[in-house]
N, C-alpha and C positions, 0 to 999 in steps of 0.2 A: 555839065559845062564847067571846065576849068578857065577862070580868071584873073591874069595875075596884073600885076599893078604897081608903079613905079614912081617916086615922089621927082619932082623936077623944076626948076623955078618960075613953071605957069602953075600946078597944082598938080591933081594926081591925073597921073598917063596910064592906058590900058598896054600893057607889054605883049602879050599875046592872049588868044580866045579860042575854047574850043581845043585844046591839045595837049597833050602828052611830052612836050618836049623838054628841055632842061630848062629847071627854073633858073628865070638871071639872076647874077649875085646882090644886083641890088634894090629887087622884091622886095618890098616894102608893108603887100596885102596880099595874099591868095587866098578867091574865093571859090570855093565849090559852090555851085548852084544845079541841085541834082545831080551829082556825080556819077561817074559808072564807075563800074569795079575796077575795071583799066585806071584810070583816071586817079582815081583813090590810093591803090597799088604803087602808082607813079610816084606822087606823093610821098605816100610814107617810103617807100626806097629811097629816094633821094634826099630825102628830110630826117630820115630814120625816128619817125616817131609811128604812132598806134592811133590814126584816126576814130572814133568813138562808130559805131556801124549808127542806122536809122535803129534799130531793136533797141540799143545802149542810148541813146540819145532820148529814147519814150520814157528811159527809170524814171521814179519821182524821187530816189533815195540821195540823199544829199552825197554823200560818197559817192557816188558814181556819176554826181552830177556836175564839182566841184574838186578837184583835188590838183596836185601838183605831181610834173614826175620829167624827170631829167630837164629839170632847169626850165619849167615851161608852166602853165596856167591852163588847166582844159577846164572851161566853165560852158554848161550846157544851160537856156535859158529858155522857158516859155515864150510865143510871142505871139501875140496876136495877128490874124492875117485877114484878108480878103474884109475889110470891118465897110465897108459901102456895098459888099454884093448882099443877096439875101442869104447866104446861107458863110456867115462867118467862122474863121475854125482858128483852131491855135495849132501851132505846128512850134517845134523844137529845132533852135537854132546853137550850134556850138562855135565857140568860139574859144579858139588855141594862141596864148599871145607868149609872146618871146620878148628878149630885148633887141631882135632883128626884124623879126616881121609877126604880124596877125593872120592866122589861117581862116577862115572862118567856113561852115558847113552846115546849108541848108537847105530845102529841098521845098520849097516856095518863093517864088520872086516877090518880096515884101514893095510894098510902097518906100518906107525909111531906108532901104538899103538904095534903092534907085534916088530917090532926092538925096542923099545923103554925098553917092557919086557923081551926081548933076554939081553939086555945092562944091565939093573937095577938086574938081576937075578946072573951077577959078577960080580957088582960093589954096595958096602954098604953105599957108600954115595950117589951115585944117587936114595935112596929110604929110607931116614931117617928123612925125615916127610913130610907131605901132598905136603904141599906148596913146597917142591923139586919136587915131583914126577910130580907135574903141570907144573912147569917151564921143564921137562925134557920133556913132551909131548909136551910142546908147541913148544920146540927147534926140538922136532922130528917131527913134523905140518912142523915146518918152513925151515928146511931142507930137507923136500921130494917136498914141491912146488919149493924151489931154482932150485932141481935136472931138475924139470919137464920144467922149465923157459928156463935152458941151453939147454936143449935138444931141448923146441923149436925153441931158437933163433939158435942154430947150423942148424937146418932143413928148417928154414925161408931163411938163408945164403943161403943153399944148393939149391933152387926156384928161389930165387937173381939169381943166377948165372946163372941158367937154360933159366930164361925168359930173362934176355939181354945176355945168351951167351957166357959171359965174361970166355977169352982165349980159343975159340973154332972157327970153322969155320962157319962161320952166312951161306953159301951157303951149306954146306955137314948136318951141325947139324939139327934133327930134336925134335920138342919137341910135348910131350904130353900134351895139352891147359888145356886137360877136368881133367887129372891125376894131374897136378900142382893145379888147381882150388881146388880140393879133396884134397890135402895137404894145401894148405892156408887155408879153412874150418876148418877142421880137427884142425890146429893149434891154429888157431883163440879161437875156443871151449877151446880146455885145458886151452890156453892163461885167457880166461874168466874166468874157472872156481877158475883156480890159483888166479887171482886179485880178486873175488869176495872172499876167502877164506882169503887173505890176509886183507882187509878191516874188517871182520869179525875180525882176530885174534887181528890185533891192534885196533879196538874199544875195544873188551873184556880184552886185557891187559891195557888199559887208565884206565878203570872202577878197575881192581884188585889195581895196583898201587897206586889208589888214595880212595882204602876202606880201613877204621880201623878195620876192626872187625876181620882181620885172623892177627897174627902177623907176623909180619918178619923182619929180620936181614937186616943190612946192605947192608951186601952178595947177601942176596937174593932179595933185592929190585935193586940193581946192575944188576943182572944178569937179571930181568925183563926190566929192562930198556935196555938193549942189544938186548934181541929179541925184544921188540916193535919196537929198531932203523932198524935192519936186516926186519921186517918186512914192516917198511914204506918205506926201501932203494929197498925192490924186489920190492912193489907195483911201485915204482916209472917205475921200468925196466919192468916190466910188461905194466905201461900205456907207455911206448916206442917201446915194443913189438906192444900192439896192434895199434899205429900209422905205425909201419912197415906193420901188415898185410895187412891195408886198404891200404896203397902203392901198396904193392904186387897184391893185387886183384884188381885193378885198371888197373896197369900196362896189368896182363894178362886179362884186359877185352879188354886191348885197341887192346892188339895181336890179340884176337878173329876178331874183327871188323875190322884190317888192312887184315887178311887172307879173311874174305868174301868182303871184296870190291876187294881184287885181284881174286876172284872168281866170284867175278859179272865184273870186269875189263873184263875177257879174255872173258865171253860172250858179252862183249857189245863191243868189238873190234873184235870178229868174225862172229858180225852181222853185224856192217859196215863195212868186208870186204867180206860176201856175198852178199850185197846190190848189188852191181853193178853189177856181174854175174845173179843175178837173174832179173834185169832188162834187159841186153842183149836178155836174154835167155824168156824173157815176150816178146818180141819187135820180136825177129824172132819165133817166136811162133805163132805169126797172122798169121793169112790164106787170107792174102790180095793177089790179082790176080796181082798185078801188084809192086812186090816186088823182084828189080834184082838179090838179093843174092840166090834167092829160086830156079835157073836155073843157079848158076852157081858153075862151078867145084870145084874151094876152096872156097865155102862158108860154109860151116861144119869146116873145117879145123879156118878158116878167125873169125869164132864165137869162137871156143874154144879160141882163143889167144886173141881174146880183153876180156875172161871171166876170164883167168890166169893174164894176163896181167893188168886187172884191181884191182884182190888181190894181186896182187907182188907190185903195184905201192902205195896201201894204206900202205900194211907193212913196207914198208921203210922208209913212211913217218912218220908212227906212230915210228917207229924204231928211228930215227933220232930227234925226238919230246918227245924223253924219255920216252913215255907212256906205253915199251913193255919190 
């Protein structure tokens, strides 16, 4: 889908959707959203530039991610997506800015780009030249991973508590090992995707920052240095997120392992307390002729109680020995 997009004195306007036709001269945003080869083609003919393909767009190499070329900025950035479904992913978005317009090309419909054209659509200065509309997407990038950070670290807390218990009854509380497990995972994942996205964001605003080729203001070089700070302050709290999950999941491995050894506990202390009944019960079990219990009156009676009497004598022992 081709979307272009035009600054006007209610905010930004959708000029056309969906076509291949001449872009108007005073385009302001073209966004590719999944583009076709048609589409693309369009583009750089009329544009005469070299769209970066999906393959180009996957490099990690800062060269290929980051460079300048006929008077323009091709910056390709990590970004996180889909961060409220269950299966979160990062997808790579590029973004081509001039001092006439911002191309941008990606191939997920992000949350940030839709609120961000919700926002720009009434407000006239959030879309009255390129280099705005960039800084306003990148504040809306850096604002949906914040979101997604609080939410884990509120969820991480919520696990904290679960696996030591804290202000609950450690004897009545019961927890779910393998359910917590699936939530540290889980969190971890977003946790990742967000700091990989953030790394991403403030490499590629270090590189705008420090290009001459787009101009900018004061103002605007201001407000980029803001989000690059907000972005290295989340990274920071994201790599203390991910120090808390390896916590977390440590912790509930070590539950796991306290609950099977009290599971191997109760078998290995109900085996030595049938040991000695089953030796009684070996011993008058011979069919030896000249054995006096085997003829006399309480001798059935006489065997059960040193059989009782031999597991009652362990268990209290074990009882008083802390091991039960």
């Amino acid at each position: 889908m081709l979307n272009t997009y035009i600054s006007h004195a209610r905010g930004l306007a959708r000029a056309h959707a969906s076509g291949v036709q001449r872009i108007p001269d005073q385009t302001i945003w073209i966004d590719l959203l999944e583009p076709s080869i048609e589409e693309e083609r369009a583009i750089e003919h009329e544009l005469g530039i070299d769209i970066p393909s999906r393959e180009e767009m996957r490099e990690i190499e800062t060269s290929s991610r980051l460079y300048e070329e006929d008077g323009m900025l091709f910056m390709t950035a990590t970004v996180a997506a889909k961060l409220d479904t269950e299966r979160p992913e990062s997808t790579a978005v590029t973004f081509i800015l001039s001092n006439e317009r911002l191309i941008t090309n990606r191939y997920i419909d992000t949350r940030p780009f839709r609120n961000f054209i919700a926002y720009a659509e009434r407000h006239p200065t959030a879309c009255n030249s390129p280099i705005v509309i960039l800084a306003g997407l990148m504040e809306a990038i850096t604002q949906r991973i914040a979101d997604t950070l609080e939410r884990v670290g509120n969820d991480l807390e919520a696990v904290s508590s679960n696996i030591f218990q804290i202000g609950q009854n450690k004897h009545n509380a019961k927890r779910d090992l393998r359910g917590l497990l699936e939530r540290i995972g889980f969190n971890g994942e977003l946790n990742s995707k967000a700091r990989e996205s953030l790394v991403s964001l403030a490499r590629m605003l270090v590189f705008l920052q420090q290009s001459g080729t787009v101009y900018m203001n004061d103002e605007q070089r201001s407000r980029l240095r803001s989000i690059a700070t907000d972005a290295t302050a989340l990274s920071d709290h994201s790599s203390f997120l991910g120090s808390k999950v390896s916590f977390l999941l440590e912790a509930t491995l070590g539950l796991i392992n306290l609950e099977q050894n009290n599971i191997i506990k109760i078998f290995s202390v109900a085996a030595v307390m049938f040991m000695p009944p089953t030796l009684i019960a070996s011993i008058y079990g011979m069919n030896f002729v000249h054995m006096p219990e085997l003829k006399w009156e309480f001798g059935y009676p006489f065997a059960l109680t040193l059989m009782f009497g031999s597991i009652l004598g362990i268990y209290i022992y074990f009882k008083r020995r802390g091991w039960l």
